[in-house]
C-alpha positions in Angstrom: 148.0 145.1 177.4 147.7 143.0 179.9 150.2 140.7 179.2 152.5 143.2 178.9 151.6 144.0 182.2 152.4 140.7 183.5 155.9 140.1 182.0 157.0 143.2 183.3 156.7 142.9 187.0 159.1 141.0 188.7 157.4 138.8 191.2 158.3 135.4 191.2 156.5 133.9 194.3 153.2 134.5 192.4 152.7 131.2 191.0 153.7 129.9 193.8 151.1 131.8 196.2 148.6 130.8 193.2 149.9 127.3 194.0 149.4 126.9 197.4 146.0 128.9 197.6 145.1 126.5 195.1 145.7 123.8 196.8 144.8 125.0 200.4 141.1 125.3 198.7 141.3 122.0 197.1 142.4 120.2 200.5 139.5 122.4 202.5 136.6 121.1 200.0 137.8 117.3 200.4 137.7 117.7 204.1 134.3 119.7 203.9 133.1 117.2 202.0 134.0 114.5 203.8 132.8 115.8 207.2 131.2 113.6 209.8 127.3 114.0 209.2 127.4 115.3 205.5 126.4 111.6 204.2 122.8 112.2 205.1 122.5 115.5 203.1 124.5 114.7 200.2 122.2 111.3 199.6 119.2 113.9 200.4 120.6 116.3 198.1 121.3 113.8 195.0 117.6 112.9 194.9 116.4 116.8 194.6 116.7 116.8 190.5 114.6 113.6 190.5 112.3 114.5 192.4 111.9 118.3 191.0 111.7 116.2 187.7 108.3 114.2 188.5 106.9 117.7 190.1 107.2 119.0 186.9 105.7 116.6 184.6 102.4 116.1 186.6 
């Protein structure tokens, strides 16, 4: 049903909106993860499963 949906409208800059949001979000993440100041809390943040690991076994 909802394919049928789909082929009949007759929008074609969908995929291209889809696109482009797409990458707009995939553009924003690199930059937000690559922000000055982030290096001290991701290498603080990729010990937390270690370290919630030994809590749990003693």
């Amino acid at each position: 049903m909802i394919r049928e949906f789909l082929l009949k409208i007759n929008q074609p800059w969908l995929p291209t909106l889809g696109t482009a949001l797409f990458v707009g979000i995939f553009v924003g993440m690199l930059i937000w993860i690559n922000r000055r100041g982030s290096n001290s809390y991701y290498e603080e943040a990729s010990f937390l499963p270690l370290d919630e690991g030994v809590k749990s076994e003693r």
